[in-house]
LUMZAPA-884662 format. One record per residue (C-alpha): residue number from 0; residue in three letters; x, y, z. Coordinates in steps of 0.02 Angstrom, whole numbers. Example, Ala and Ser with C-alpha at 12.3 -4.5 7.8 and 13.67 -1.06 7.14 Angstrom:
BEGIN
> seq|type|X|Y|Z
> 0|ALA|615|-225|390
> 1|SER|684|-53|357
***
This chain:
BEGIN
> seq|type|X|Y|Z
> 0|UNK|-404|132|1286
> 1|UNK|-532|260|1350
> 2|UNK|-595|397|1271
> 3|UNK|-453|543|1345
> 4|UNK|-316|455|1296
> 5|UNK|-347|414|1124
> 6|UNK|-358|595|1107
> 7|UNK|-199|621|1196
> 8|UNK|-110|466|1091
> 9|UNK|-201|543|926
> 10|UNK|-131|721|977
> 11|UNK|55|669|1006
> 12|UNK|68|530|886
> 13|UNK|-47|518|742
> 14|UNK|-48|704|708
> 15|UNK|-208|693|613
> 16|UNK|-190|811|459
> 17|UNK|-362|899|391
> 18|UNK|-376|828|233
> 19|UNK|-532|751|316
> 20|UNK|-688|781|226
> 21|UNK|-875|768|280
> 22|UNK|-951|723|112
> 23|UNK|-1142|736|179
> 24|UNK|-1207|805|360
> 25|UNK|-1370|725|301
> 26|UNK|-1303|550|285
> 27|UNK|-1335|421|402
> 28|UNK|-1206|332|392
> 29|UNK|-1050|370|454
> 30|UNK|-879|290|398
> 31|UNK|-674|352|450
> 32|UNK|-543|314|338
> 33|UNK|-346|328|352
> 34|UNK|-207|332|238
> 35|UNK|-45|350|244
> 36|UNK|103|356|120
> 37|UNK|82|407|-66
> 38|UNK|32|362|-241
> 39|UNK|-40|173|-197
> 40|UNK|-155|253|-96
> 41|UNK|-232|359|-255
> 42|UNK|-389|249|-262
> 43|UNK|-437|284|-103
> 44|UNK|-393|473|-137
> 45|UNK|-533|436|-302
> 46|UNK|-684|364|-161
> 47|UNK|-633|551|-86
> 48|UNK|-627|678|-214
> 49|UNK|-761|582|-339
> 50|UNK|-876|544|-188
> 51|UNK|-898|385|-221
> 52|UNK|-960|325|-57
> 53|UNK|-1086|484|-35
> 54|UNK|-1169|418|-191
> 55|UNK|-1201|279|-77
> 56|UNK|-1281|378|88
> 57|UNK|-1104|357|174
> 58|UNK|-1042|513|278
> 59|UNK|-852|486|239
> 60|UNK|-721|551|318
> 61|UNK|-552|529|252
> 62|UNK|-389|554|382
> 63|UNK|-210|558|334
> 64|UNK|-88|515|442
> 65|UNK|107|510|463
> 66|UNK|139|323|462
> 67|UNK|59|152|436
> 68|UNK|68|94|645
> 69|UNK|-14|278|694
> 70|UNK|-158|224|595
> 71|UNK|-181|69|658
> 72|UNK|-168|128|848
> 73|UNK|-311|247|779
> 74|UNK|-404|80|717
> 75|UNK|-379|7|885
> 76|UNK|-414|150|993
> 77|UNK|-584|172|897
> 78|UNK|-563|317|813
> 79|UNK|-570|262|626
> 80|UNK|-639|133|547
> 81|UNK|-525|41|410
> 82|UNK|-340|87|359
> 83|UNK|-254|95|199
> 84|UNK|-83|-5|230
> 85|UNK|18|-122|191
> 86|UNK|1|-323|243
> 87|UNK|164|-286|365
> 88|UNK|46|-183|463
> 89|UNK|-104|-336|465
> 90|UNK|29|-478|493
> 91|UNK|115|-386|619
> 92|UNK|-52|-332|735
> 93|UNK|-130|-500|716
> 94|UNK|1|-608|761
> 95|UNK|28|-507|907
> 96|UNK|-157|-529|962
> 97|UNK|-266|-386|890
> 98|UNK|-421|-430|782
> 99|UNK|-360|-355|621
> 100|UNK|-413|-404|465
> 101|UNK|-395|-359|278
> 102|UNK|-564|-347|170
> 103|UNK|-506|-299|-2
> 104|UNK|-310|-278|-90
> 105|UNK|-268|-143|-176
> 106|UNK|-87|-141|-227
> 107|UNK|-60|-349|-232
> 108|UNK|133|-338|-274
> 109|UNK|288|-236|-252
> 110|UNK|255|-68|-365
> 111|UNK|447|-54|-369
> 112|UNK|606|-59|-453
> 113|UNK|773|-130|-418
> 114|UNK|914|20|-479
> 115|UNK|1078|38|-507
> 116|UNK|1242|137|-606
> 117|UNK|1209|117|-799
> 118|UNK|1352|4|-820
> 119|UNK|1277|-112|-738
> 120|UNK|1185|-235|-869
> 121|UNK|1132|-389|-775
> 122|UNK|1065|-434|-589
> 123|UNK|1240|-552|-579
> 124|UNK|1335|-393|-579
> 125|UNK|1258|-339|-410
> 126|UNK|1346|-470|-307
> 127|UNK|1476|-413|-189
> 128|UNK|1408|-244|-213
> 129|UNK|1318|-120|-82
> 130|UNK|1119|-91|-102
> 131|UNK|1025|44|-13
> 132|UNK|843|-17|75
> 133|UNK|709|69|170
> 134|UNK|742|25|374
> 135|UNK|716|-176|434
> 136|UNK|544|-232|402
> 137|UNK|484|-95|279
> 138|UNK|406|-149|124
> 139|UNK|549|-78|5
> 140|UNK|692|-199|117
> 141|UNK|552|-338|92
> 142|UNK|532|-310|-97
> 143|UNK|742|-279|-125
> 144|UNK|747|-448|-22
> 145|UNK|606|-549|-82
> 146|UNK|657|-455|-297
> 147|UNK|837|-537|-280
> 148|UNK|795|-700|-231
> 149|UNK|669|-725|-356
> 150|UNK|822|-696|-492
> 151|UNK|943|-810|-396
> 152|UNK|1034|-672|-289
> 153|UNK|1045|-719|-106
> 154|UNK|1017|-568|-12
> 155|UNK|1092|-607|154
> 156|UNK|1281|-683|70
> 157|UNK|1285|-604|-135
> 158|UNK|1248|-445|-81
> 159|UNK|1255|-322|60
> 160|UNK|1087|-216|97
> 161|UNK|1101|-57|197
> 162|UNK|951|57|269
> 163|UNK|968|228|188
> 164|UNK|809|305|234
> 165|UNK|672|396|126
> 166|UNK|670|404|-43
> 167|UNK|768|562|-70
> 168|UNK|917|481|61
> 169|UNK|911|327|-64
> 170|UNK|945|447|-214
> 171|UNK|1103|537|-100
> 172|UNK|1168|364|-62
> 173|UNK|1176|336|-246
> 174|UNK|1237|503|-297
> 175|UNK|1369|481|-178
> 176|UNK|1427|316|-207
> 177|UNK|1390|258|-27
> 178|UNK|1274|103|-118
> 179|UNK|1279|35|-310
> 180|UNK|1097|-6|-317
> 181|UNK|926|29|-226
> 182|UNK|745|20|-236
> 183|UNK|628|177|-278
> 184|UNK|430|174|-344
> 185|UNK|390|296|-479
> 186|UNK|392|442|-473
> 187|UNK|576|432|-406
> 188|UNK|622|305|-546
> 189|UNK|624|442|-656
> 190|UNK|719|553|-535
> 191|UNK|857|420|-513
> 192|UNK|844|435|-725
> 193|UNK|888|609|-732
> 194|UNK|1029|565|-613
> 195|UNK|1115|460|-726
> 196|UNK|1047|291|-659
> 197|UNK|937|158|-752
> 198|UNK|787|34|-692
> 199|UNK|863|-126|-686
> 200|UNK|711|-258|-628
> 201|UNK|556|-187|-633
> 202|UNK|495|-299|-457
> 203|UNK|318|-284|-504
> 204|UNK|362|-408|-674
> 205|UNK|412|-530|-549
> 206|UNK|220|-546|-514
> 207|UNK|265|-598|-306
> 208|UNK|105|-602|-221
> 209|UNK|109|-480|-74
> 210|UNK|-12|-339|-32
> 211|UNK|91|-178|-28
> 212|UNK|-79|-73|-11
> 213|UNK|-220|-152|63
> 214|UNK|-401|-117|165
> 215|UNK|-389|-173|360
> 216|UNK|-534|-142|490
> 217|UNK|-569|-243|641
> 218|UNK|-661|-398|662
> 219|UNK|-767|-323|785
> 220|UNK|-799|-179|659
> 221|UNK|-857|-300|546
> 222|UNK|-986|-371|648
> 223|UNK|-1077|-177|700
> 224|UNK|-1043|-125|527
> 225|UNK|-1044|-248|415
> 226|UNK|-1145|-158|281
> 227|UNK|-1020|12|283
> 228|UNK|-893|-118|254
> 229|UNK|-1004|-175|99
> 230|UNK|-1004|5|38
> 231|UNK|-824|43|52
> 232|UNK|-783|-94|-43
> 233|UNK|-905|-65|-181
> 234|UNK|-840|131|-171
> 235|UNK|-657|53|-185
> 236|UNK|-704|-51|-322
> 237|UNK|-771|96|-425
> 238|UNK|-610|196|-402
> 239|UNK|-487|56|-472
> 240|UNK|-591|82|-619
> 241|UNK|-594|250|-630
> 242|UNK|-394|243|-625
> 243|UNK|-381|130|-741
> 244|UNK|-494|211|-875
> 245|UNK|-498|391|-834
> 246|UNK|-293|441|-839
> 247|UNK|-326|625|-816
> 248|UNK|-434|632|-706
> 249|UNK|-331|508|-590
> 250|UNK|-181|589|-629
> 251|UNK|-243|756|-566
> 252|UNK|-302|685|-412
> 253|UNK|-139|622|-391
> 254|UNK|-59|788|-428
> 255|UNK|-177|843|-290
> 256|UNK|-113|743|-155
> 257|UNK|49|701|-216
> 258|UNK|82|885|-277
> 259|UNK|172|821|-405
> 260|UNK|160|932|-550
> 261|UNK|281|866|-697
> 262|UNK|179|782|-834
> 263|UNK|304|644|-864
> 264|UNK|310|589|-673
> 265|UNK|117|583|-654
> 266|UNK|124|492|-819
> 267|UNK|238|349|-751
> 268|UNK|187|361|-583
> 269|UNK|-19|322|-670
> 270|UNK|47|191|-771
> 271|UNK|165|95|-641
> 272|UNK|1|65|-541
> 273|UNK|-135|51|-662
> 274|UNK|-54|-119|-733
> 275|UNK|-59|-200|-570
> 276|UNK|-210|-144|-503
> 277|UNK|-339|-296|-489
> 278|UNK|-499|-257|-573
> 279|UNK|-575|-359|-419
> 280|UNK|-487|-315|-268
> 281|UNK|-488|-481|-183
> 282|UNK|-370|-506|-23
> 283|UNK|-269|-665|-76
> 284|UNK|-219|-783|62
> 285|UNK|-87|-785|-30
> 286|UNK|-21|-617|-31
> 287|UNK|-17|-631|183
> 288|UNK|79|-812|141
> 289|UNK|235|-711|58
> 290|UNK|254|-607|222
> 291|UNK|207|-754|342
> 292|UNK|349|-851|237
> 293|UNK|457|-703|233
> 294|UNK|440|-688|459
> 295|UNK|464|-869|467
> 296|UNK|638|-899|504
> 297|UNK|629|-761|641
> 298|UNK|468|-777|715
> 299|UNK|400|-975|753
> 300|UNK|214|-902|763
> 301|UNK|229|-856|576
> 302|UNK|272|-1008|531
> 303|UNK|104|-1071|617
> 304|UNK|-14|-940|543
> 305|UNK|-146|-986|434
> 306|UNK|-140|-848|312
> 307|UNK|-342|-887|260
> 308|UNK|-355|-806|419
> 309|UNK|-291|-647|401
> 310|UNK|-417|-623|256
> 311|UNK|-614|-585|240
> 312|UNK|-676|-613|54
> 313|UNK|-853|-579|80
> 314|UNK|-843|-407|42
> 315|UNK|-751|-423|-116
> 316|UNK|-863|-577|-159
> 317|UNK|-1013|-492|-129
> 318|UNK|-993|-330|-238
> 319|UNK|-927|-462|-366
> 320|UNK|-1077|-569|-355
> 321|UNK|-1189|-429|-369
> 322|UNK|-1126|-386|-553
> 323|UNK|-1046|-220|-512
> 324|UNK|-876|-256|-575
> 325|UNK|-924|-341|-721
> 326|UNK|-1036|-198|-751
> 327|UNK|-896|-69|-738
> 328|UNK|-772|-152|-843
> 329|UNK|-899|-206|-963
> 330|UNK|-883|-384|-953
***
């Protein structure tokens, strides 16, 4: 894609919102980063507002956009670096030919919870009943699906699973009656609480490998800028930290970008992810294996994939190996 129309596609599609931020015209270098979707992307919110990668030289700038595939035709048209997604977005690209690649995990499992009406006491209950999901392919229909087989609910014959939409159409659906049980991340878990509902299955206990938030960049960005890549990682690295030992100041960084202001829901909403945050933010092979599984039985080239492929640890390794983590956490 030339130069014109990656504007043109950024213009109509991505609509680029100005949360970006120069952090040094003096630096050298020079590294774009873009997010989209909410709290699981709070570490990368940290690298912004605490500056972590300016401590390292970097010029950052840090791009939100409306949805997960308008920042990875960014990516691919050139116009930012690395993405903050989920492994539906890496899977997706690279088995469909692009040279994407994920360099560090952020979020390695589903950050969500299965809910329902408060009379019902036990995941049995839910067959022959209606649950609300996020449209095909999204990671909420993934978790719902991939939650209720892990505790012996078939999701394709106990149940039936119908797309509601965004969060606050899931919520409707329940208030209504139109499903008996969805699947919401905090801080909507404690919405659905005020409602009258309960938190059935936390999904996140469940411990299923699969990289809901996650660091993707190019291979051929890797190879011109291998040492940014280095930095971000190290930057990203710091943050986790910094969210899980500094719950104020993470949880007004979330109220910053979240603009969530209740105490209670930044509470949760800091808690649900700082227990499943990896102090090491390695990108598992085996976190792209539960989606690659998951495509299989629809898509022959996913049952093919290697998913050590879809993975670069050297970043990750080399921060490690260089005593930085173990440094920050003390160990």
């Amino acid at each position: 894609m030339n130069l014109p129309s990656a504007i043109f596609a950024l213009g109509l599609a991505l609509t680029l919102t100005a949360t970006a931020h120069v952090d040094s015209a003096n630096a050298q270098e020079r590294l774009r980063v873009a997010w989209a979707g909410g709290a699981s992307n709070a570490t990368v919110w940290i690298v912004q507002e605490k500056g972590l990668l300016k401590k390292q030289g970097v010029n950052a700038e840090f791009i939100s956009v409306n949805a997960s595939p308008m920042a990875l035709q960014a990516m691919i048209a050139g116009e930012v670096d690395v993405i903050v997604t989920s492994v539906t977005t890496l899977v997706n690209s690279r088995l469909t030919g692009a040279d994407v690649i994920m360099i560090a995990s952020i979020v390695p499992t589903f950050p969500a919870h299965i809910i329902t009406q408060k009379n019902i006491t036990d995941i049995k209950q839910l067959k022959g009943k209606i649950g609300g999901v996020g449209r095909a392919g999204t990671t909420t229909e993934i978790g719902m699906r991939l939650g209720l087989s892990r505790l012996g609910i078939d999701p394709n014959t106990d149940v039936k699973l119908v797309p509601v939409g965004a969060t606050a159409d899931a919520l409707a659906a329940l208030s209504k009656g139109i499903v008996q049980f969805s699947i919401l991340v905090e801080p909507f878990v404690r919405e659905a609480e005020k409602f009258g509902f309960k938190s059935l299955i936390d999904i996140s206990t469940l411990n299923i490998p699969f990289h809901w938030n996650s660091a993707l960049t190019l291979e051929t960005t890797i190879r011109s800028k291998s040492r940014l890549m280095t930095k971000f990682v190290r930057a990203l690295a710091e943050a986790i930290h910094i969210f899980k030992t500094d719950k104020d100041s993470t949880m007004k960084v979330i109220s910053k970008f979240t603009r969530i202001t209740n105490p209670d829901s930044l509470e949760r909403t800091h808690q649900a992810f700082a227990k499943i945050l990896p102090e090491t933010p390695s990108p598992s092979p085996e976190g792209v294996k539960t989606y690659l599984d998951y495509l299989a039985t629809s898509r022959p080239e996913a049952a093919k994939a290697n998913p050590k492929e879809f993975v670069d640890l050297s970043f990750v390794q080399e921060v490690q190996a260089s005593g930085f983590i173990r440094q920050l956490f003390g160990k």
